[in-house]
C-alpha positions as CSV (number, residue, x, y, z in Angstrom):
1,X,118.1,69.4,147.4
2,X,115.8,66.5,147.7
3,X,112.2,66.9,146.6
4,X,109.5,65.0,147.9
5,X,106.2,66.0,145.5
6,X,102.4,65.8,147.1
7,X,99.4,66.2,145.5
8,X,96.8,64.7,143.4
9,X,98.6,61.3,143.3
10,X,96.5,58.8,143.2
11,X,97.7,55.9,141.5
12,X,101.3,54.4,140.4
13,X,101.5,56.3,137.2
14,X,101.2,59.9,139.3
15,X,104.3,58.3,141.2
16,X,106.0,57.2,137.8
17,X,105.7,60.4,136.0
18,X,106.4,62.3,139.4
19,X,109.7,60.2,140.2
20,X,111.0,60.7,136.6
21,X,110.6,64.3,136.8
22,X,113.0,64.5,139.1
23,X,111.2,64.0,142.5
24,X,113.0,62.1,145.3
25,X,109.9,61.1,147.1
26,X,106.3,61.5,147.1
27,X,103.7,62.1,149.5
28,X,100.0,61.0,149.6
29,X,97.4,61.5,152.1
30,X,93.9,61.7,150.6
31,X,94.3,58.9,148.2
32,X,95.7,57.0,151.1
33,X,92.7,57.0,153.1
34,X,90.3,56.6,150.4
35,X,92.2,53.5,149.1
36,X,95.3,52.2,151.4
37,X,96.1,49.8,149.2
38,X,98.2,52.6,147.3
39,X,101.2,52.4,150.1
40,X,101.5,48.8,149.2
41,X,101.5,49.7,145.4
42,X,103.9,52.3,145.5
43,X,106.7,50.3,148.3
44,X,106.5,47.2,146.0
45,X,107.1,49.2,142.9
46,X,109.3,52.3,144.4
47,X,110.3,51.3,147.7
48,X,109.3,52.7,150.9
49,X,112.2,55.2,150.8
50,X,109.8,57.0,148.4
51,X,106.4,56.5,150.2
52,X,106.0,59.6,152.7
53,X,102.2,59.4,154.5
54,X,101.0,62.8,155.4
55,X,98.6,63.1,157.8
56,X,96.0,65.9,158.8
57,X,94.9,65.1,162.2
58,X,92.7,66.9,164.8
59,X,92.9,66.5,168.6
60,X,88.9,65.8,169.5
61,X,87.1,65.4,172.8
62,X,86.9,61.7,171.2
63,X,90.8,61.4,170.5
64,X,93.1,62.1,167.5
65,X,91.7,62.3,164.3
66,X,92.9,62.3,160.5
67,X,91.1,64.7,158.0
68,X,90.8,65.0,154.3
69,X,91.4,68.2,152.0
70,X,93.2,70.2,154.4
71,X,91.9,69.2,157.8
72,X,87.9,70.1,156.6
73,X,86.7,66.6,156.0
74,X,86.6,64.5,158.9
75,X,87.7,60.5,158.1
76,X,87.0,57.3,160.4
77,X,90.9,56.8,160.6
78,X,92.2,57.5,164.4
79,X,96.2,58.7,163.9
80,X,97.6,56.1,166.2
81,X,95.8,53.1,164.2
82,X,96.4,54.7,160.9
83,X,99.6,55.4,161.1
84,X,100.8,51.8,162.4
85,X,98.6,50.5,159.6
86,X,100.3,52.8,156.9
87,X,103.6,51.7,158.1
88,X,102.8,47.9,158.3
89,X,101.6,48.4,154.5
90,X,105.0,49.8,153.4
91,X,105.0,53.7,154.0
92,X,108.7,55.0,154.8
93,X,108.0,58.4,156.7
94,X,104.7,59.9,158.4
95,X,104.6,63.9,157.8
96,X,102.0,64.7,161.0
97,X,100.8,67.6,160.9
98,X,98.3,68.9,163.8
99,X,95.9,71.0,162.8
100,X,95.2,72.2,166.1
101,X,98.6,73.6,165.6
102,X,99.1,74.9,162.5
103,X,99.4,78.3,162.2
104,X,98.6,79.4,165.3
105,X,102.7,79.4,166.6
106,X,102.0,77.8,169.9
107,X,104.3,74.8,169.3
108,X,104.2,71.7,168.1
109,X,101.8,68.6,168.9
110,X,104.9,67.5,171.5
111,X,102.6,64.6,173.2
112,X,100.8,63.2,170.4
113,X,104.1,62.9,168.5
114,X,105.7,61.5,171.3
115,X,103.2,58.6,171.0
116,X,104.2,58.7,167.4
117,X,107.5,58.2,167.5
118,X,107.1,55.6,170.4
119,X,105.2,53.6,168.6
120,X,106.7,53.7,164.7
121,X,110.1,52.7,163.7
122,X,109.9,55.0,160.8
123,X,110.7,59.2,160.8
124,X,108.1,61.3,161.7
125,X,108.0,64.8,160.4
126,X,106.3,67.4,162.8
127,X,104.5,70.7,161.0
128,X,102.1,72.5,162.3
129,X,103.2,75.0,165.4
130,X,106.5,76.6,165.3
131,X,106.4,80.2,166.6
132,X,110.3,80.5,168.1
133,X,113.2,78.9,168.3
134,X,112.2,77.1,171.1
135,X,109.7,75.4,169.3
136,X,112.1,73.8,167.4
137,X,114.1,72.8,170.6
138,X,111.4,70.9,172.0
139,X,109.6,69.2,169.0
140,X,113.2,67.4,169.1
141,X,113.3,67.1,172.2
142,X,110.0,66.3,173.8
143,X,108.3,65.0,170.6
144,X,111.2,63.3,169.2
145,X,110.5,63.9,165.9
146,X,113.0,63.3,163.5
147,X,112.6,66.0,161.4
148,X,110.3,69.4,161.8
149,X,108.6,71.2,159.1
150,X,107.3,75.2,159.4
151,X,106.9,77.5,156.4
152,X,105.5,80.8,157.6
153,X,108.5,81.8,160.2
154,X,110.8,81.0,157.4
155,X,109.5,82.9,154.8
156,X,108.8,86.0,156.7
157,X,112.1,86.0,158.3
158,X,111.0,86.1,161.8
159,X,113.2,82.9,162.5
160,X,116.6,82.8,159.5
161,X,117.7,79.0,159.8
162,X,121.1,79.8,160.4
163,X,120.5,81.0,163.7
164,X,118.1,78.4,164.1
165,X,120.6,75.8,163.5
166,X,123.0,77.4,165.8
167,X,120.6,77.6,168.3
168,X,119.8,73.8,168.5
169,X,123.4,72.2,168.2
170,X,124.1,74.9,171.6
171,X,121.0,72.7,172.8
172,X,122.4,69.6,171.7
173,X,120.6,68.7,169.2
174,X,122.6,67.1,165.9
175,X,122.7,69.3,162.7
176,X,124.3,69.8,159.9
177,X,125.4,73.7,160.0
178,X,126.4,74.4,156.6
C-alpha cells in the first residue's frame, strides 16, 4: 500500500526522515502557505511525484478560500490562484478538500473541482462529501477528480468498498476490483 504522510512537515529534513521511514509521498498544507518556497525545495530534492498540496478551502460570499489548521484560520490564498501557483512551483497532486463539505455527506465540491481539474494538469483528490454511492459516481464524473478520498462511510461500514467498486465500473468508471 502506498503511504503518503502529512503533518508537521515543515522543512526538507521532515521530508527526509519521513521518506526514509518508508513513506511514498508527503503532504503539506500549512507550511505551504506560510512559506511556498517549500514545494520548490521538496520537487528539486524529491521530485514532484512526492510533493502532494492539501488544501482546506471554504466557499465564501467572496469566492473560494484556503484555510489553515483545519479550515479555522482564514489565509489570503484564493484556491484557483493557489493551486496553479503550487503546481507551477513543483507540486505533483492537489488533495482539495471543501470544507463546506466535509462531513456533512451532501456530496462532493462537483463545480469547484471541476474548475480544478480544468485548469491543472496534475491529479486532484476530492475529500470532503461522500454520503452514498452516488457520491462517488459523480465526483468522477461531474468533478472529474482523479481520485476521491472519504473516511467516515468507510469506517462505519455504511458504504464496503467492494460494492463501491462494483457500483462504479457498472457506471463506467475505471477501477481496479481486486
Amino acid at each position: 500500500i502506498p503511504f503518503t504522510v502529512g503533518g508537521g512537515i515543515n522543512e526538507l529534513g521532515d521530508v527526509d526522515r519521513l521518506l526514509n521511514a518508508g513513506a511514498d509521498k508527503i503532504s503539506i498544507n500549512s507550511s505551504a502557505i506560510r512559506r511556498p518556497e517549500l514545494i520548490d525545495e521538496i520537487a528539486k530534492h524529491f521530485g514532484s511525484q512526492v510533493c502532494v498540496l492539501a488544501v482546506d478551502a471554504k466557499q465564501t460570499e467572496k469566492g473560494w478560500w484556503c484555510y489553515l489548521n483545519g479550515g479555522r484560520v482564514e489565509t489570503d490564498k484564493e484556491l484557483y490562484s493557489w493551486t496553479a501557483e503550487a503546481q507551477e512551483r513543483g507540486a505533483g497532486e492537489i488533495l482539495f478538500t471543501s470544507m463546506n463539505h466535509d462531513g456533512v455527506k451532501n456530496g462532493y465540491a462537483n463545480e469547484a473541482l471541476s474548475v480544478l481539474t480544468g485548469q491543472l494538469s496534475i491529479p486532484v483528490i476530492a475529500s470532503g462529501g461522500a454520503g452514498c454511492k452516488e457520491h462517488f459516481r459523480d465526483v468522477f464524473l461531474q468533478g472529474k477528480a482523479d481520485a476521491a478520498l472519504a473516511a467516515s462511510v468507510f469506517h462505519f461500514g455504511e458504504i464496503k468498498i467492494p460494492e463501491l467498486k462494483s457500483y462504479l465500473c457498472s457506471q463506467g468508471i475505471s477501477m481496479r476490483l481486486m
